[in-house]
Biopython code that builds the backbone (N, CA, C, O; Angstrom):
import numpy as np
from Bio.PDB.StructureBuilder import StructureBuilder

atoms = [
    (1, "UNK", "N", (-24.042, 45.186, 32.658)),
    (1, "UNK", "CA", (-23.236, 45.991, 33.547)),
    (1, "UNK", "C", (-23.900, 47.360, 33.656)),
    (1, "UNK", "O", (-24.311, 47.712, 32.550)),
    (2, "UNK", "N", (-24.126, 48.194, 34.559)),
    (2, "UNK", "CA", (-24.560, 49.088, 35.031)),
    (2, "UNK", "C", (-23.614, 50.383, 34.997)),
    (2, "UNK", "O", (-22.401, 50.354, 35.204)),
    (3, "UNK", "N", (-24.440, 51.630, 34.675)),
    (3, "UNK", "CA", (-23.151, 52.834, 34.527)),
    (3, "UNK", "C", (-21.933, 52.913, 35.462)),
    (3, "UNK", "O", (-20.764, 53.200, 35.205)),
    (4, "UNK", "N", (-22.687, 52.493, 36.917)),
    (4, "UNK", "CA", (-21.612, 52.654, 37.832)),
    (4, "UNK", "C", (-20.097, 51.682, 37.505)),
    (4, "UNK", "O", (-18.889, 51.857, 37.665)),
    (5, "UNK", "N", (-21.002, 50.579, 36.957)),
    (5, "UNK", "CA", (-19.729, 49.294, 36.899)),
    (5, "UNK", "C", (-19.267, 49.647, 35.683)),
    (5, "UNK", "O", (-18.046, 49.494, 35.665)),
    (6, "UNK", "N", (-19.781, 50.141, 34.428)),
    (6, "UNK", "CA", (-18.799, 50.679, 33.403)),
    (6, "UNK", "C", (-18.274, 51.732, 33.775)),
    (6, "UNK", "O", (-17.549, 51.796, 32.782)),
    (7, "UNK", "N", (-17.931, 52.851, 34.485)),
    (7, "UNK", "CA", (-17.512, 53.801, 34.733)),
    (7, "UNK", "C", (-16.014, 53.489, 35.484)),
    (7, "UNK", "O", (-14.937, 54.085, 35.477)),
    (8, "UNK", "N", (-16.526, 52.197, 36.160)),
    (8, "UNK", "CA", (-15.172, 51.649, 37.135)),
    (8, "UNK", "C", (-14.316, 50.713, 36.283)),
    (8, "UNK", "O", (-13.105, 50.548, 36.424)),
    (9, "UNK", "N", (-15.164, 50.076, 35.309)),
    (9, "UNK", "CA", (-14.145, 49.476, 34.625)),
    (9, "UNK", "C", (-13.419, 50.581, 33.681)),
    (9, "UNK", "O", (-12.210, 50.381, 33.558)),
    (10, "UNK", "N", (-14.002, 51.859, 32.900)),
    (10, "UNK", "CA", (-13.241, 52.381, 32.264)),
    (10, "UNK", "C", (-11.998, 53.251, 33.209)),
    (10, "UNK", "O", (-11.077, 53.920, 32.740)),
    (11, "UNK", "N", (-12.251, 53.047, 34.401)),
    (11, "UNK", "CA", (-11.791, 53.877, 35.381)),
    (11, "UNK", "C", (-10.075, 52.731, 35.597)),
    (11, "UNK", "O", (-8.861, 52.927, 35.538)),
    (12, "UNK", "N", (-10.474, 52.236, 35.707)),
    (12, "UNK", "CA", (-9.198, 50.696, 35.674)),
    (12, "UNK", "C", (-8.714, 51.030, 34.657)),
    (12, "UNK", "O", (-7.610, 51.568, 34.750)),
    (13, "UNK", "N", (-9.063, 50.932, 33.850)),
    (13, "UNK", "CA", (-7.797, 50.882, 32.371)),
    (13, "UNK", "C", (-7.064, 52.018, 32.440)),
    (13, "UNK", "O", (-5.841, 52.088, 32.320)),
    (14, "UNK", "N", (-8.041, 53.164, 32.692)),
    (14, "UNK", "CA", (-7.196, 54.163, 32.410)),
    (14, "UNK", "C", (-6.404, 54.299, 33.682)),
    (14, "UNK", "O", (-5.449, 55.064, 33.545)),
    (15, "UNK", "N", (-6.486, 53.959, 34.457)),
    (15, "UNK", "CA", (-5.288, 53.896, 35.816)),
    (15, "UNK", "C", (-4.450, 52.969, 35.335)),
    (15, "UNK", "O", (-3.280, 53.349, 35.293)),
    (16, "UNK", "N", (-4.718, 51.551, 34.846)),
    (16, "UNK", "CA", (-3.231, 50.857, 34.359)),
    (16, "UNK", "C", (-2.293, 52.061, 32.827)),
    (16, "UNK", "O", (-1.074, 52.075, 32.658)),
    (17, "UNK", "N", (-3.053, 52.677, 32.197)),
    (17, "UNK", "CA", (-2.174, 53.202, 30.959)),
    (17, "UNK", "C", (-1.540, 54.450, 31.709)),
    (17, "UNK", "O", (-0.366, 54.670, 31.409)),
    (18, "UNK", "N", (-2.205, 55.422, 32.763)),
    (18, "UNK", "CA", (-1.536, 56.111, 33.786)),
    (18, "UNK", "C", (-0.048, 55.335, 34.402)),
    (18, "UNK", "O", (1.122, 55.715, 34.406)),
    (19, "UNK", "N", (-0.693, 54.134, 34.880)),
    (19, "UNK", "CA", (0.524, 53.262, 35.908)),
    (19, "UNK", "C", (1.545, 53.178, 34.363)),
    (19, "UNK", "O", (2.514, 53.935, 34.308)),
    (20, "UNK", "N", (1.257, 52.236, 33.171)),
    (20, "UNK", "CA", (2.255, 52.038, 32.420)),
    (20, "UNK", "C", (2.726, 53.333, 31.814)),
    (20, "UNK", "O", (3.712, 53.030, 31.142)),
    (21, "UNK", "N", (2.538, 54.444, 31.735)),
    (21, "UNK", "CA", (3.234, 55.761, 31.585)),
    (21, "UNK", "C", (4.020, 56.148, 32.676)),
    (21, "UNK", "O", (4.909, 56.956, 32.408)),
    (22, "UNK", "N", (3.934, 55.828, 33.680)),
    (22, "UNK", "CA", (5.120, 56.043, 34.168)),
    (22, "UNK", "C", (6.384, 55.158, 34.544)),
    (22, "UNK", "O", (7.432, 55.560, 35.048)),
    (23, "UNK", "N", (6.039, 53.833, 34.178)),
    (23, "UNK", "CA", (6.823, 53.247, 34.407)),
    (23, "UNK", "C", (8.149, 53.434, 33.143)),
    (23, "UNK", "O", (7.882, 53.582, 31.950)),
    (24, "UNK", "N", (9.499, 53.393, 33.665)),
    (24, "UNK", "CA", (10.801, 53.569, 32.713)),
    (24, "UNK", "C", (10.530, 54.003, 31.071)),
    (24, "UNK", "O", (9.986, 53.440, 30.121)),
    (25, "UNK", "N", (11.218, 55.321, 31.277)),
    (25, "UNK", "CA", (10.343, 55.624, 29.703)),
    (25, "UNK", "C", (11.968, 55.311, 28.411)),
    (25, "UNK", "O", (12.310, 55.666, 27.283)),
    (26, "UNK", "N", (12.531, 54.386, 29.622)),
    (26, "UNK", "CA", (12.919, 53.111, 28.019)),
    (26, "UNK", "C", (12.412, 52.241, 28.137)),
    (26, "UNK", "O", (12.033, 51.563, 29.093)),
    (27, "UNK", "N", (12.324, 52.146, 26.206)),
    (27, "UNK", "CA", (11.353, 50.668, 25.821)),
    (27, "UNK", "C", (12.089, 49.717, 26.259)),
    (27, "UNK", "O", (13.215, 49.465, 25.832)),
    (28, "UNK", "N", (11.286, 48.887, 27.482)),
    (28, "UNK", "CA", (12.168, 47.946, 27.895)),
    (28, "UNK", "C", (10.877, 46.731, 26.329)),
    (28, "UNK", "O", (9.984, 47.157, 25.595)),
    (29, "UNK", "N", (11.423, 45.335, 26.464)),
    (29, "UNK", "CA", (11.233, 44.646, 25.429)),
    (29, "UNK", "C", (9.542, 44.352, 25.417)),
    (29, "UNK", "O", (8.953, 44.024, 24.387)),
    (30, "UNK", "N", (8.972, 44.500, 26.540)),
    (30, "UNK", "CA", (7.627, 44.133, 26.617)),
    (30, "UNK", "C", (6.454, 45.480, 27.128)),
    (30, "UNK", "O", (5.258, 45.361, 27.397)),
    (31, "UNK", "N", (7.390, 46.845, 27.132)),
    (31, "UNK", "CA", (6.679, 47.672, 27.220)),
    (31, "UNK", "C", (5.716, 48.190, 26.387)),
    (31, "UNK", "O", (4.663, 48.674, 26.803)),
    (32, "UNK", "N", (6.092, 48.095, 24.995)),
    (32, "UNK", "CA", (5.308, 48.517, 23.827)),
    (32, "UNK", "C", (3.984, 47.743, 23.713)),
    (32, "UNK", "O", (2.875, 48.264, 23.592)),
    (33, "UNK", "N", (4.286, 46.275, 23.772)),
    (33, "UNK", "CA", (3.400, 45.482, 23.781)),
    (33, "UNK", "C", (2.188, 45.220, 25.574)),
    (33, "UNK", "O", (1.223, 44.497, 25.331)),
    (34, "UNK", "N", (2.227, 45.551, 26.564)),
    (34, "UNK", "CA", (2.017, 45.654, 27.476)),
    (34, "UNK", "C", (0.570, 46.706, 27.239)),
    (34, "UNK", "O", (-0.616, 46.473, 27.474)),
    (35, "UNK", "N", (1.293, 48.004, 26.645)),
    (35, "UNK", "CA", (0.553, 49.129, 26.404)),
    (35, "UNK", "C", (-0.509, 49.127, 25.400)),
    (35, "UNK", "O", (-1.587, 49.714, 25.496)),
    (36, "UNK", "N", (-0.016, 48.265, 24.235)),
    (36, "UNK", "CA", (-1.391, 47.840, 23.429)),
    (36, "UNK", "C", (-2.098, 46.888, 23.772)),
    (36, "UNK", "O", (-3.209, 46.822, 23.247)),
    (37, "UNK", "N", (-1.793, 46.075, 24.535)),
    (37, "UNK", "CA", (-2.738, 45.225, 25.511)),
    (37, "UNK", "C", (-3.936, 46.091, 25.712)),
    (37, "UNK", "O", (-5.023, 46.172, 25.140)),
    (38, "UNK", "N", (-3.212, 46.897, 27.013)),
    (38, "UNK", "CA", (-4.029, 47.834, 27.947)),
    (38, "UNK", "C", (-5.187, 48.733, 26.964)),
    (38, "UNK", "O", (-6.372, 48.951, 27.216)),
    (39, "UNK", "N", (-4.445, 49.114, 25.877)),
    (39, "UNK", "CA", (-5.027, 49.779, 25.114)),
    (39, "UNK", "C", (-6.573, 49.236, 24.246)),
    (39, "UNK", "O", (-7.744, 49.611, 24.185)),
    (40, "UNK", "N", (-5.733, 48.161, 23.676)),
    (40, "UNK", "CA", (-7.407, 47.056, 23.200)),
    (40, "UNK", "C", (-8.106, 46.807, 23.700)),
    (40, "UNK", "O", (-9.295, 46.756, 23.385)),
    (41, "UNK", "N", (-7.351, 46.440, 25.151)),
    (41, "UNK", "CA", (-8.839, 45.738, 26.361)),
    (41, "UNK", "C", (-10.040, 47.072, 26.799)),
    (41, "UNK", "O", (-11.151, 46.947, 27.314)),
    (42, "UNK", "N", (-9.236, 48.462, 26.321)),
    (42, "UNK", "CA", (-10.081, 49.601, 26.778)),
    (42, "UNK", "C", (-10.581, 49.760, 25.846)),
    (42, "UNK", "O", (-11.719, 50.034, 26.227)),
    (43, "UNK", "N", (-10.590, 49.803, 24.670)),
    (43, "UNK", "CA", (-11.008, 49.972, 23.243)),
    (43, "UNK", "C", (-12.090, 48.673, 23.116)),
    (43, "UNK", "O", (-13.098, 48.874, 22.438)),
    (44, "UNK", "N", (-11.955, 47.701, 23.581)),
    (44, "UNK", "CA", (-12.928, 46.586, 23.639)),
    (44, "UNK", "C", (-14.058, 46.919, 24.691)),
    (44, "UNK", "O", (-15.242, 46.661, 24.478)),
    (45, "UNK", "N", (-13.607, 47.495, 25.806)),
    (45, "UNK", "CA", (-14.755, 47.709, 26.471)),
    (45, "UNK", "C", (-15.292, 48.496, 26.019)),
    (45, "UNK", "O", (-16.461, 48.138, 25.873)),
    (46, "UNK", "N", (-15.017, 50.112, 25.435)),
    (46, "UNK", "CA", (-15.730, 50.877, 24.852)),
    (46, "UNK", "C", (-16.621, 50.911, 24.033)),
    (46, "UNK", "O", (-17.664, 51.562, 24.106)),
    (47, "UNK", "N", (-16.056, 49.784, 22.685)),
    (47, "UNK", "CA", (-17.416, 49.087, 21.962)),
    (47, "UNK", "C", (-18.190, 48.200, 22.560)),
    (47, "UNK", "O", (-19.198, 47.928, 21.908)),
    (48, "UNK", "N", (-18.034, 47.447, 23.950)),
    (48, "UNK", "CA", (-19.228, 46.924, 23.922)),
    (48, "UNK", "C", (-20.445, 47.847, 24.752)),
    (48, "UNK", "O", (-21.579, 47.539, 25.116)),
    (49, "UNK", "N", (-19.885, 48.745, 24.834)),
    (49, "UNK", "CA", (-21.121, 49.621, 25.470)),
    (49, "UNK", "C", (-21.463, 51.249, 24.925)),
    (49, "UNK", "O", (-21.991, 52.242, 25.426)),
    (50, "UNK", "N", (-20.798, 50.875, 23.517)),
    (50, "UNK", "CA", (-21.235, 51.684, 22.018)),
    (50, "UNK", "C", (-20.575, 52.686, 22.290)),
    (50, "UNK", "O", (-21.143, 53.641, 21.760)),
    (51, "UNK", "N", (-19.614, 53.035, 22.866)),
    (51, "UNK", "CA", (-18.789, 54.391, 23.053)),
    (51, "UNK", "C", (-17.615, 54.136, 21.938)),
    (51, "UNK", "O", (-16.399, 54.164, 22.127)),
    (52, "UNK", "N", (-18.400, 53.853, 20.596)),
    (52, "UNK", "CA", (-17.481, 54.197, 19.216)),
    (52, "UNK", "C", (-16.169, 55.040, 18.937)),
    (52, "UNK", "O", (-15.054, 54.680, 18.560)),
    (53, "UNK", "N", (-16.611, 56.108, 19.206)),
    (53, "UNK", "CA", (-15.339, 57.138, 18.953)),
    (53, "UNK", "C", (-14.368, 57.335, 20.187)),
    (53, "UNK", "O", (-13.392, 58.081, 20.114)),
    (54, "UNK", "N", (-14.648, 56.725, 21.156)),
    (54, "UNK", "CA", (-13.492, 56.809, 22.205)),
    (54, "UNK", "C", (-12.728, 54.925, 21.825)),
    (54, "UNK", "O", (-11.581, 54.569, 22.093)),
    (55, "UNK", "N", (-13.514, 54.313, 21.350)),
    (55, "UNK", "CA", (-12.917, 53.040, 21.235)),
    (55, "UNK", "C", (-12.031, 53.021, 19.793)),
    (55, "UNK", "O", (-10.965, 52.413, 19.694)),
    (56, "UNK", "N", (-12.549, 53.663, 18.873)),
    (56, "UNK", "CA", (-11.528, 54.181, 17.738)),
    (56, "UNK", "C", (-10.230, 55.254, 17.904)),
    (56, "UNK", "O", (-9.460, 55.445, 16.961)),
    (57, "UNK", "N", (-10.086, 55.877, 19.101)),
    (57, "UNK", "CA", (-9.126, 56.614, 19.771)),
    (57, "UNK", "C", (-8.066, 55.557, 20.158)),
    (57, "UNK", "O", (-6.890, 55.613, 19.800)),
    (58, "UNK", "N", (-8.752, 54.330, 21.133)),
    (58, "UNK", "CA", (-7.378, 53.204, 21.436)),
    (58, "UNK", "C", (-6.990, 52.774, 20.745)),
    (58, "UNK", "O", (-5.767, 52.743, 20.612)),
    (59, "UNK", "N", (-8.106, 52.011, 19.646)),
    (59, "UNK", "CA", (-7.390, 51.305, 18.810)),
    (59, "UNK", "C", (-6.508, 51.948, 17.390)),
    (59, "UNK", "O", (-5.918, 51.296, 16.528)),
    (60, "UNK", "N", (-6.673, 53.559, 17.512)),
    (60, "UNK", "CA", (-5.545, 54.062, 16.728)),
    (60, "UNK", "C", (-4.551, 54.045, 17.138)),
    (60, "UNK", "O", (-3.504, 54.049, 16.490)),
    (61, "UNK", "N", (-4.730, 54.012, 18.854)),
    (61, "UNK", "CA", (-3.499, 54.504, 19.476)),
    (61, "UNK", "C", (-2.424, 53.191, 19.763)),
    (61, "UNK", "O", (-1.361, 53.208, 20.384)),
    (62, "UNK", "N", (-3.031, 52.180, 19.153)),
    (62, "UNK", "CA", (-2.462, 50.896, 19.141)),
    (62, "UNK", "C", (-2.071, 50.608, 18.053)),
    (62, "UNK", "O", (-1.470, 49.534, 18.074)),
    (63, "UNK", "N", (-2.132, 51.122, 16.965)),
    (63, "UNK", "CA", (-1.621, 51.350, 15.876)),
    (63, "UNK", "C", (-0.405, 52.183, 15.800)),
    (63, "UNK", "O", (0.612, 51.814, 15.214)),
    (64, "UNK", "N", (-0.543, 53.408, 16.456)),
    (64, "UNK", "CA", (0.674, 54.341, 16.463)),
    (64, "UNK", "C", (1.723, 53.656, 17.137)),
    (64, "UNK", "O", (2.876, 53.610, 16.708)),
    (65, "UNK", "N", (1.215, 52.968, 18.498)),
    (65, "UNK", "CA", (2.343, 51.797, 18.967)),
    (65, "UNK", "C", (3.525, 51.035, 18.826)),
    (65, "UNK", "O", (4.638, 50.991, 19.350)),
    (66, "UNK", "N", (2.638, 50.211, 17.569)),
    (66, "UNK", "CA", (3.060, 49.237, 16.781)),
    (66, "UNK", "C", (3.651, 50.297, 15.654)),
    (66, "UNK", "O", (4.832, 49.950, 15.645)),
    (67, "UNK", "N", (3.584, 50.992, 15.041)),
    (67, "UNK", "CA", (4.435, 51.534, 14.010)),
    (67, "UNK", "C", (5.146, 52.144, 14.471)),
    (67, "UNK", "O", (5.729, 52.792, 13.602)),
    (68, "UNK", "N", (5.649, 52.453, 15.851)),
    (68, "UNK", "CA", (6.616, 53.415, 16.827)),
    (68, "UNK", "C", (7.565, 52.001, 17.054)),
    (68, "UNK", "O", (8.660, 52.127, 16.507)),
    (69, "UNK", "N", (7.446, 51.161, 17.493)),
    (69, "UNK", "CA", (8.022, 50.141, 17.629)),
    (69, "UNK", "C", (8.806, 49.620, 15.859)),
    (69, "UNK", "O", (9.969, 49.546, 15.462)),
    (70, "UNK", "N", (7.661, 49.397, 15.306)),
    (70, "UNK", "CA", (8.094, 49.107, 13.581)),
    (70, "UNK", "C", (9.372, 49.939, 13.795)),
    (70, "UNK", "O", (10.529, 49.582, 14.019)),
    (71, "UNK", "N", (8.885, 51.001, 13.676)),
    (71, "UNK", "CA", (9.982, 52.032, 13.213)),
    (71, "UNK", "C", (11.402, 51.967, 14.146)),
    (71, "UNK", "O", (12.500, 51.832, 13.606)),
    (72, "UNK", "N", (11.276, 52.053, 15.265)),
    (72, "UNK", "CA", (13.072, 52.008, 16.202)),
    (72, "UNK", "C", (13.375, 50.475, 15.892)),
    (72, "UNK", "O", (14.533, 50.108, 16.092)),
    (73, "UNK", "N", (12.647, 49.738, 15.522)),
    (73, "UNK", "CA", (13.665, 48.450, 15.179)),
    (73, "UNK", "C", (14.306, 48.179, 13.471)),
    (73, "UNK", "O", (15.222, 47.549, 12.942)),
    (74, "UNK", "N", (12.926, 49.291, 12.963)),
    (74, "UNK", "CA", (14.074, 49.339, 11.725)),
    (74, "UNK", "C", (15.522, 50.446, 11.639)),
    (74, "UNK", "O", (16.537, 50.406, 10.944)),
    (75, "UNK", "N", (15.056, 51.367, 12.661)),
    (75, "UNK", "CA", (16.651, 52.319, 12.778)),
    (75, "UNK", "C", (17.233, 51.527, 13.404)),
    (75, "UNK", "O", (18.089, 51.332, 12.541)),
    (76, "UNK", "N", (17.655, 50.570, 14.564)),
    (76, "UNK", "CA", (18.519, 49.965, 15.032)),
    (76, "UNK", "C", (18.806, 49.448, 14.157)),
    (76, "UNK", "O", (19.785, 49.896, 13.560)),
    (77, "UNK", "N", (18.089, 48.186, 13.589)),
    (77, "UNK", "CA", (18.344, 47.576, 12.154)),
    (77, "UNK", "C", (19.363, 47.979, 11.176)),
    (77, "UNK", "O", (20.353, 47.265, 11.014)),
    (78, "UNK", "N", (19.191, 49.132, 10.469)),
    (78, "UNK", "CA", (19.553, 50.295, 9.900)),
    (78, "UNK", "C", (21.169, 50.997, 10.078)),
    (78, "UNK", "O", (22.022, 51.236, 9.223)),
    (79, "UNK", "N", (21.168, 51.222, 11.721)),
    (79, "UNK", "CA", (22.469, 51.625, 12.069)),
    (79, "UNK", "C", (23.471, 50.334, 12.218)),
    (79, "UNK", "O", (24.594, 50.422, 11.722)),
    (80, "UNK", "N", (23.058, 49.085, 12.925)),
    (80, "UNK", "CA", (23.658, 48.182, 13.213)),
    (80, "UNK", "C", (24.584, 47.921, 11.750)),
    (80, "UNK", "O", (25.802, 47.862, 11.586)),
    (81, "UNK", "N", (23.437, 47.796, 10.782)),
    (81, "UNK", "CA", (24.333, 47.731, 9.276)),
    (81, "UNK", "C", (25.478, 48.559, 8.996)),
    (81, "UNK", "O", (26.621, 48.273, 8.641)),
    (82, "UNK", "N", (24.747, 49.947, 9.307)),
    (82, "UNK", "CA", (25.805, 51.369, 8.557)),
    (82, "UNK", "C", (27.026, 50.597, 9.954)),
    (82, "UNK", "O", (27.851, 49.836, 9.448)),
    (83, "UNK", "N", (27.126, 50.720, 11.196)),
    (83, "UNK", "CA", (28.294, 50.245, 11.641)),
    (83, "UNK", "C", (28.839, 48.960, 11.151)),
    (83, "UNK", "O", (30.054, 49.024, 10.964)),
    (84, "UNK", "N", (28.488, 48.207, 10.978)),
    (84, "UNK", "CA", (28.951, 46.928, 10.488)),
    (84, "UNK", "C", (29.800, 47.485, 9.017)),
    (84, "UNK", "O", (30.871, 47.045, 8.599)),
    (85, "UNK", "N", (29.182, 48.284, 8.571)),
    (85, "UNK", "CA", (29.477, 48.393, 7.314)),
    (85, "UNK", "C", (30.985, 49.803, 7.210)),
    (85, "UNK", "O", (31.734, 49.878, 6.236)),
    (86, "UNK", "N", (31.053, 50.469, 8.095)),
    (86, "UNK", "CA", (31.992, 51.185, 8.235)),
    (86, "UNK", "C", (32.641, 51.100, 9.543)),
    (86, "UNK", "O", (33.247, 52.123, 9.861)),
    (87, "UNK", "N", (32.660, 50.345, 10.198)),
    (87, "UNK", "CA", (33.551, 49.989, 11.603)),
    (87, "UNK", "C", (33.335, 50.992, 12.595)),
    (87, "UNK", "O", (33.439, 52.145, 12.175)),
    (88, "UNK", "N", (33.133, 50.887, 13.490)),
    (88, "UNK", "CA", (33.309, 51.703, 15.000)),
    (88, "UNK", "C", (34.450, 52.718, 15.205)),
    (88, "UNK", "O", (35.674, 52.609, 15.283)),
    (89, "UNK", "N", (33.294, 54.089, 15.280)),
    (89, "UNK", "CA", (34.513, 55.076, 14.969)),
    (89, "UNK", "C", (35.565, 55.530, 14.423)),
    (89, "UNK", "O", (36.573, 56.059, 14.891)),
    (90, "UNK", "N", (35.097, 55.163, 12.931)),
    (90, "UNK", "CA", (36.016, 55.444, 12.037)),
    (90, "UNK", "C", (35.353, 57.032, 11.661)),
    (90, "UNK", "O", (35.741, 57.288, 10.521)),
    (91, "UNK", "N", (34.814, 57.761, 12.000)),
    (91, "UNK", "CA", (34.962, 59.156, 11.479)),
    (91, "UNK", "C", (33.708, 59.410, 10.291)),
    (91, "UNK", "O", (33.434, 60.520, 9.834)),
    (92, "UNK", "N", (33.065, 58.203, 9.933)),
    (92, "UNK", "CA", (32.041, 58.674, 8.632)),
    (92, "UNK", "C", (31.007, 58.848, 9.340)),
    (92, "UNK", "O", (29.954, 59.211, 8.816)),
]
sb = StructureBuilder()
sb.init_structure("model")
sb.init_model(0)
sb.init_chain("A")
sb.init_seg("    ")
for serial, (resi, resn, name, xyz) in enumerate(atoms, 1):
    if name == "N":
        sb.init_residue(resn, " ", resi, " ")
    sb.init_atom(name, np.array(xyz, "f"), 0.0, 1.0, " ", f" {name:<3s}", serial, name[0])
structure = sb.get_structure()
């Protein structure tokens, strides 16, 4: 692939993670995962044409993702209990 054609492919990804930033900024169920898609496939292209430290940028940022996600399903998790466990609007 040629600079011009890597330039356009890195040029694509980053217009889909543009497009998926603006789309509804609630996590709908497949947004999180959508975005680390987008994210690896750019992080994959980056290593194959040795751009290391921008490809270690996605794939952190696909990490932060996934532990942003980890994390609001263990607070839902979390609260669902504490309500279960003290009833709906009881004051605690």
């Amino acid at each position: 692939m040629g600079k011009d054609g890597e330039d356009g492919a890195y040029g694509l990804h980053h217009q889909a993670l543009l497009q998926h930033q603006l789309l509804s900024p609630i996590p709908e169920p497949g947004y999180d995962w959508q975005e680390m898609d987008i994210r690896s496939r750019l992080g994959r292209a980056y290593v194959a044409t040795g751009r290391i430290g921008e490809a270690r940028g996605q794939f952190q940022a696909v990490v932060a993702v996934h532990r942003a996600r980890a994390d609001r399903a263990a607070t839902a998790t979390a609260t669902a209990g504490i309500t279960r466990a003290t009833g709906p609007g009881d004051g605690r």
